[in-house]
C-alpha positions as CSV (number, residue, x, y, z in Angstrom):
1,X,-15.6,55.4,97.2
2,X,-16.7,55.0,101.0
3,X,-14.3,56.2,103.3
4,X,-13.8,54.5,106.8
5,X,-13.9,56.8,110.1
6,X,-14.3,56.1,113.8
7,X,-16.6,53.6,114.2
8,X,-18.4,55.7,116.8
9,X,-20.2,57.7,114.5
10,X,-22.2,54.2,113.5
11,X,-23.2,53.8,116.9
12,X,-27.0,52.9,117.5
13,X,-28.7,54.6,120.8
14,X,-28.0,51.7,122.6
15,X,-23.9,51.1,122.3
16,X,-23.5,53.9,125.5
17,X,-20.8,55.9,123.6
18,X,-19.9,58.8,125.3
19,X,-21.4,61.9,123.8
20,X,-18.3,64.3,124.1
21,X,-16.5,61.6,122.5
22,X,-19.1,61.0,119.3
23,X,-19.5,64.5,118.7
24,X,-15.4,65.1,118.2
25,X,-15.8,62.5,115.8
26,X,-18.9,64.0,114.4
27,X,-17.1,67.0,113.4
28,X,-14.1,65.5,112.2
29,X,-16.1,63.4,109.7
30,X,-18.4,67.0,108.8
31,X,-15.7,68.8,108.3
32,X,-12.8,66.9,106.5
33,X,-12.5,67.6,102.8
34,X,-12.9,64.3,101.9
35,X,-16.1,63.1,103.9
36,X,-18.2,66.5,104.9
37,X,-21.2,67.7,102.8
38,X,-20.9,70.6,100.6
39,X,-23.1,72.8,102.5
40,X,-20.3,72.4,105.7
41,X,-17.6,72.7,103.8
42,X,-18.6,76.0,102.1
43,X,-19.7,77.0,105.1
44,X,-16.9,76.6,107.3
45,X,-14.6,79.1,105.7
46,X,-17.1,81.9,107.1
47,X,-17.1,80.3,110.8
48,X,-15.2,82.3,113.8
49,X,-13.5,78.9,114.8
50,X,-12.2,75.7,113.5
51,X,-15.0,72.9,114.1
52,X,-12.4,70.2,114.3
53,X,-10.4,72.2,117.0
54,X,-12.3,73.8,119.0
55,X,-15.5,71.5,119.2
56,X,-14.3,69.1,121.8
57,X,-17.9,68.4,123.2
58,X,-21.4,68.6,123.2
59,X,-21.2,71.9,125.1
60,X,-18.8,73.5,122.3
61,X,-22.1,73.3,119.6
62,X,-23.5,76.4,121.1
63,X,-20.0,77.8,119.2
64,X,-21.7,77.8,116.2
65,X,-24.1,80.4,115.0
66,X,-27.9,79.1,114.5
67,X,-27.9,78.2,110.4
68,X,-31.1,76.9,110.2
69,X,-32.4,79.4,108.1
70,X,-30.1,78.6,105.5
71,X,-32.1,75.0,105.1
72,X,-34.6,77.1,103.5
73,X,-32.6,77.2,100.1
74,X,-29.8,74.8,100.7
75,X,-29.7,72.1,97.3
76,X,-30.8,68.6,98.7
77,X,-27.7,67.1,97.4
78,X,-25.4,69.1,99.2
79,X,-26.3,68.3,102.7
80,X,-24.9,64.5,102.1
81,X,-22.1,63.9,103.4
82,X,-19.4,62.7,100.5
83,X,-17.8,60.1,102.9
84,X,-21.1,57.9,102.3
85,X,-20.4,57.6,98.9
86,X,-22.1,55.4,96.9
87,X,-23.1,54.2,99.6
88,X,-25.5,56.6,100.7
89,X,-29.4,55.5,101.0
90,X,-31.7,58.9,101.1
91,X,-34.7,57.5,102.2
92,X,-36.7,60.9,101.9
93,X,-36.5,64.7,102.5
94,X,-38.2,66.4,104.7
95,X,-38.8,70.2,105.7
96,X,-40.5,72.2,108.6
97,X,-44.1,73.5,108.8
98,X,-42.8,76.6,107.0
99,X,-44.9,78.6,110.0
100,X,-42.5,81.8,109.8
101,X,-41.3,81.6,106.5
102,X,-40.5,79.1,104.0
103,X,-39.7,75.5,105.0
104,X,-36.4,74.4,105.8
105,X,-35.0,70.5,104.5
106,X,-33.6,68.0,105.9
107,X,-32.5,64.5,104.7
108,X,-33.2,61.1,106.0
109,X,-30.3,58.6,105.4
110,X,-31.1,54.9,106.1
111,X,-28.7,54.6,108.9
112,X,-30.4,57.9,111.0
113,X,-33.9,56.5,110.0
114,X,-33.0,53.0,111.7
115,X,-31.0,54.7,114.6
116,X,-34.1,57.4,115.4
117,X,-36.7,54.2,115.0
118,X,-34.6,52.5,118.0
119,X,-34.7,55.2,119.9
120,X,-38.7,55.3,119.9
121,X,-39.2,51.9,120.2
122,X,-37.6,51.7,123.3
123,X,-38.8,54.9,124.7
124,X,-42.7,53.3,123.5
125,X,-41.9,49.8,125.0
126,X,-40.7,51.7,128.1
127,X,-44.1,52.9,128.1
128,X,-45.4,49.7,127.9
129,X,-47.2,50.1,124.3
130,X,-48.1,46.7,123.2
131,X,-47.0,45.0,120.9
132,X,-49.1,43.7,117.8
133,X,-52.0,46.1,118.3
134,X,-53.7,48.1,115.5
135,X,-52.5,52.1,115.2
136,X,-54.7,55.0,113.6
137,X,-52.2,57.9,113.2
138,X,-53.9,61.0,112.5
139,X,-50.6,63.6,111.4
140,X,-49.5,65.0,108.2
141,X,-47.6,63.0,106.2
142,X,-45.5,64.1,102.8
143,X,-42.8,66.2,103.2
144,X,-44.0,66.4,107.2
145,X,-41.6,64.2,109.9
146,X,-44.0,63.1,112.1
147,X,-46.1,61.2,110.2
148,X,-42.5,58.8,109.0
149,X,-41.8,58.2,112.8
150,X,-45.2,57.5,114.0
151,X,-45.2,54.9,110.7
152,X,-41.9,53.4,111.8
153,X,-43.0,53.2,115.2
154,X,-46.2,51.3,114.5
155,X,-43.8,48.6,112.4
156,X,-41.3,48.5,114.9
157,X,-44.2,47.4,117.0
158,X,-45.5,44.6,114.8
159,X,-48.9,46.6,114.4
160,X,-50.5,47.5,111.3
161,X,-51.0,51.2,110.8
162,X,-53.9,53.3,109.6
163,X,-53.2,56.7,109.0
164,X,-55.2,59.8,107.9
165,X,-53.5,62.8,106.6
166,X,-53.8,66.2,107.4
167,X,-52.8,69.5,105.7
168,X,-51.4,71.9,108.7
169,X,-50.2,74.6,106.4
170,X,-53.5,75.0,105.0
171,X,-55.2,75.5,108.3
172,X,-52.8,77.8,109.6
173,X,-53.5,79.7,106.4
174,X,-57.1,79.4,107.2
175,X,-56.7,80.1,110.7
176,X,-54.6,83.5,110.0
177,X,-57.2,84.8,107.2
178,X,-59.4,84.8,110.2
179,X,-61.7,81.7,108.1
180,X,-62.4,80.0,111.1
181,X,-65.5,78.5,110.0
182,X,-63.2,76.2,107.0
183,X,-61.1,75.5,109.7
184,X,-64.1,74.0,111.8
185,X,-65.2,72.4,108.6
186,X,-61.6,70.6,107.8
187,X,-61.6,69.4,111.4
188,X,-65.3,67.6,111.2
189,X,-63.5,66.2,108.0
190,X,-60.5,64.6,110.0
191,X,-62.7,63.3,112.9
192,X,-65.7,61.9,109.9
193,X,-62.8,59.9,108.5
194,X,-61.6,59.0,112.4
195,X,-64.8,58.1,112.9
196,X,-65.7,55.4,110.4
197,X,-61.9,53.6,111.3
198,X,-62.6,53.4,115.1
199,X,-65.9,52.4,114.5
200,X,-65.3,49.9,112.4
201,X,-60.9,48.8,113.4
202,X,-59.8,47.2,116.5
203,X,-57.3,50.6,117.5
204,X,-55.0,49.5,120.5
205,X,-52.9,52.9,120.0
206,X,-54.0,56.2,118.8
207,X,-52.1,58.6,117.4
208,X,-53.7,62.6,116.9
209,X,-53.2,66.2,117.7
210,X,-54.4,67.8,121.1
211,X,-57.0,69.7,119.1
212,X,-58.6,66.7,117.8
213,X,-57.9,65.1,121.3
214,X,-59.9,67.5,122.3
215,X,-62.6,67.6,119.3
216,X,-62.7,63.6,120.2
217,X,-64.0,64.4,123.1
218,X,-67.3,66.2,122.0
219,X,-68.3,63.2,120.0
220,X,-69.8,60.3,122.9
221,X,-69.4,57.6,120.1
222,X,-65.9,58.4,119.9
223,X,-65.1,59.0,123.3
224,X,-67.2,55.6,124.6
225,X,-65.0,53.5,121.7
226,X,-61.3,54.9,122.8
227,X,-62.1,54.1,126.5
228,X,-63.4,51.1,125.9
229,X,-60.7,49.9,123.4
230,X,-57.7,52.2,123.1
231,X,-55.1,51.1,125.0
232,X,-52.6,54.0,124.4
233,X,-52.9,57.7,122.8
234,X,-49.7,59.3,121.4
235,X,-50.4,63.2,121.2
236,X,-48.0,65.3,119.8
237,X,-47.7,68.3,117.1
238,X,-49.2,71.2,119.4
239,X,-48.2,71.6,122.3
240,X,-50.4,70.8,125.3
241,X,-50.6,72.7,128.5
242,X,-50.3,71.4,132.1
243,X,-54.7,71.5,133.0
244,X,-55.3,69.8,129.3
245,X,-53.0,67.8,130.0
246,X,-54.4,66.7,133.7
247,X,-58.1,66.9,132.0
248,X,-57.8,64.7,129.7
249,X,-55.5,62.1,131.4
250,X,-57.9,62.2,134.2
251,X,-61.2,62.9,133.2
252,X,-62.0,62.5,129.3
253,X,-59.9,59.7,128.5
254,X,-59.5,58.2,132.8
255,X,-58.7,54.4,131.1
256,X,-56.3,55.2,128.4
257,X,-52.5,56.3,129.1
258,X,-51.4,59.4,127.2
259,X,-47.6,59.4,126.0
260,X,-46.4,62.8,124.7
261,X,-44.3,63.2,122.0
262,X,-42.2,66.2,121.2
263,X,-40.1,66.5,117.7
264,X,-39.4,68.6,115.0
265,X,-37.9,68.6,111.7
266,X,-34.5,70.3,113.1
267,X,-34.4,67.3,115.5
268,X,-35.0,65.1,113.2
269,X,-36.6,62.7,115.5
270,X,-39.4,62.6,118.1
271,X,-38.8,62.5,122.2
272,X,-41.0,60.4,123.9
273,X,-42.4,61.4,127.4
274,X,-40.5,60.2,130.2
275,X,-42.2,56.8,131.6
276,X,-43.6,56.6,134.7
277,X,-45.1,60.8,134.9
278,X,-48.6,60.8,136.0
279,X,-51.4,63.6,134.6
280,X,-50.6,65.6,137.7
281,X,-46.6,65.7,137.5
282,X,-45.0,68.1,134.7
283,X,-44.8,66.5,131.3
284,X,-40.7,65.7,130.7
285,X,-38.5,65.3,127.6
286,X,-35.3,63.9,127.9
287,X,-32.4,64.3,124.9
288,X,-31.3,61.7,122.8
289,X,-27.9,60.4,123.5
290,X,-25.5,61.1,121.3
291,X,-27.7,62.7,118.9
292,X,-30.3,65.4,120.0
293,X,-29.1,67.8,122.4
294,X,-31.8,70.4,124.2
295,X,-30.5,73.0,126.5
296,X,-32.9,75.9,127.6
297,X,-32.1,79.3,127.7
298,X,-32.7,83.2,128.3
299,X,-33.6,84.5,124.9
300,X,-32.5,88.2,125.5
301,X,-28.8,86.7,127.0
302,X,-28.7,83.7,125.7
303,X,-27.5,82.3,129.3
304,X,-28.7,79.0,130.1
305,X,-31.5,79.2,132.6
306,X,-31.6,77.5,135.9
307,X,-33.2,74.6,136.5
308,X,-37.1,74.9,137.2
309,X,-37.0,78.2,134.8
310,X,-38.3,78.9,131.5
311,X,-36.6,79.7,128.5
312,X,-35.6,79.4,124.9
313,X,-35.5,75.7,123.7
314,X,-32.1,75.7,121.6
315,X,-31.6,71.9,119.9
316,X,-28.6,70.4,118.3
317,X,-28.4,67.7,116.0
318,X,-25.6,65.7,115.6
319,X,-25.1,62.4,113.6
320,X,-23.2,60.9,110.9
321,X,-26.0,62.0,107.9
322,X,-26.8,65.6,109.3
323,X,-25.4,68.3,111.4
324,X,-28.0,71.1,113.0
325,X,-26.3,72.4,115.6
326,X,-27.7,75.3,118.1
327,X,-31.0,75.7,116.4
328,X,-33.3,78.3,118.1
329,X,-36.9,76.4,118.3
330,X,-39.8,78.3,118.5
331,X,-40.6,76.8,121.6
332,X,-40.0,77.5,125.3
333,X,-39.8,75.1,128.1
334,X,-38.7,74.3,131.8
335,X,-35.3,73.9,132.1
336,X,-35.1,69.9,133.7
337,X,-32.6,67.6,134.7
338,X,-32.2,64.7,132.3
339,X,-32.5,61.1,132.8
340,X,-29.2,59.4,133.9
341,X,-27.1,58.4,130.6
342,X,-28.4,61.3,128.9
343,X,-26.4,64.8,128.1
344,X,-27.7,68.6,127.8
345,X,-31.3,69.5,129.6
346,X,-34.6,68.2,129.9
347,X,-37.3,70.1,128.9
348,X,-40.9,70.5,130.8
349,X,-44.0,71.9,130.1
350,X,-43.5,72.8,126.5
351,X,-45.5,75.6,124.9
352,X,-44.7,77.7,122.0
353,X,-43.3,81.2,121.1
354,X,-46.1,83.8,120.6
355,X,-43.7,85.1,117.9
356,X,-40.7,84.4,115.5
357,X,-39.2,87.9,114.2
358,X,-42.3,89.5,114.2
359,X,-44.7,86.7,113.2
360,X,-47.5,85.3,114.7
361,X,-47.1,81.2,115.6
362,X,-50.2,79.3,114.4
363,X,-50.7,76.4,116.0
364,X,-54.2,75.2,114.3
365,X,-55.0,71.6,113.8
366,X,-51.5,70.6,114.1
């Protein structure tokens, strides 16, 4: 049996529903007996509050404690929702890089997979992607997110996609034994296998890593094909600082925009850049609206910083297949204001933690 609710919980990213408003309706439907996953409804007997009272808006999630660490050993099935029913289409499971422990899952429901596909669309046509052209996406793939939205994207696009696959967990395994010459090794592997596509492919959009941005850049071949036929690089994964960011947009690849992308498995979507930012202005992230909240904040007070300062980013989730609310990244950023229709902060200039409880952050290839 499906069970109806509020109709604003099947809202795509363009209906302009107001946040406060979906998010009321988002805990009612995670936390009614009859529609909320198992995971919530076990859990909610061990909350200091009552969900479907006292969340009345987006800034009522940082009420909850940070769970995500509980994703690590959650059963797959018990993070659907009931109220789906028969209904429900799990596309695939994901789970985080495992960095600082083991990885934490998420699921992918057809409706959130066709919602977060709109939503980076748009923000790539804002960019002025074109349509049709070839992609090479270089990302992992598997039980990875990024490599599913950059796919989507791609289709959503009307252009055919070529992908190659990387491992991150085994380089930052590599890269913490202090085997830095396998790591160097891996990478000529990822950008022999670039090589022989762009070589070979008409690539309108590329898709890769800073560090094989960056790697790209050593090789003339490579470098004299994306500027002369690349018409768009996505970077994403690590993060990239403000004078890589300026070099390469202004100097190594002058001809080719580059779009950032920031996501995460917790998010369970990418952000785009915000259009229209040169290689000299700070790189911006807005939220998703009514889905992906950011806010940025002190990590010893947990006090929201002011705008222009750095801080924690803290991320919430909220849709009709999942519910991540208040999740600690291991990222900080500039506190920004968001674009206009969009709730929560904008983040700036992301970079990551140097630690997570006492363990090193390993960026490597990815």
């Amino acid at each position: 049996m499906t069970y109806e609710f509020p109709t604003v919980l099947d809202a795509g990213p363009s209906d302009d529903v107001d946040p406060d408003e979906f998010v009321r309706a988002a805990m009612r439907w995670h936390f009614d007996p009859a529609t909320g996953s198992r995971y919530w409804l076990d859990r909610a007997d061990r909350l200091a509050f009552d969900p479907r009272q006292d969340v009345k808006g987006v800034d009522d999630l940082m009420l909850f404690p940070d769970l995500a660490d509980e994703l690590r050993d959650v059963p797959v099935a018990d993070l659907i929702p009931r109220g789906y029913g028969n209904d429900a289409r799990l596309l695939n499971v994901f789970d985080s890089g495992g960095t600082t422990g083991a990885p934490k899952r998420v699921v992918q429901l057809d409706d959130w997979m066709r919602h977060s596909t709109e939503q980076v669309d748009k923000r790539l046509r804002d960019h002025g992607l074109p349509v049709g052209a070839q992609w090479l996406t270089v990302a992992p793939t598997g039980p990875h997110l990024v490599g599913d939205v950059l796919r989507r994207a791609a289709e959503s696009l009307g252009g055919p996609g070529l992908g190659i696959d990387m491992d991150p967990r085994w380089v930052k395994k590599l890269v913490a034994a202090g085997r830095s010459d396998e790591v160097e090794s891996y990478t000529d592997h990822l950008v022999e296998q670039c090589r022989r596509i762009l070589l070979t492919q008409d690539i309108g959009v590329l898709a890769a890593t800073t560090p094989l941005l960056e790697r790209f850049a050593r090789e003339d071949d490579l470098l004299e094909r994306i500027n002369g036929s690349v018409q768009a690089i996505i970077w994403g994964g690590t993060h990239m600082d403000p004078d890589t960011r300026h070099l390469l947009g202004t100097e190594v690849f002058p001809d080719v925009p580059l779009i950032g992308m920031y996501g995460n498995t917790m998010m369970l979507t990418a952000l785009l850049e915000r259009a229209g930012l040169s290689a000299s202005e700070p790189c911006v992230f807005d939220p998703v609206s009514p889905y992906v909240f950011l806010s940025v904040v002190d990590p010893d007070t947990g006090d929201t910083v002011e705008v222009g300062e750095r801080g924690q980013v803290i991320v919430s989730h909220v849709s009709k297949s999942m519910l991540i609310p208040n999740n600690a990244e291991r990222d900080t950023a500039v506190r920004m204001r968001p674009a206009d229709g969009q709730a929560g902060d904008a983040v700036a200039d992301v970079a990551p933690v140097p630690t997570v409880k006492g363990e090193t952050v390993i960026e490597g290839v990815y």
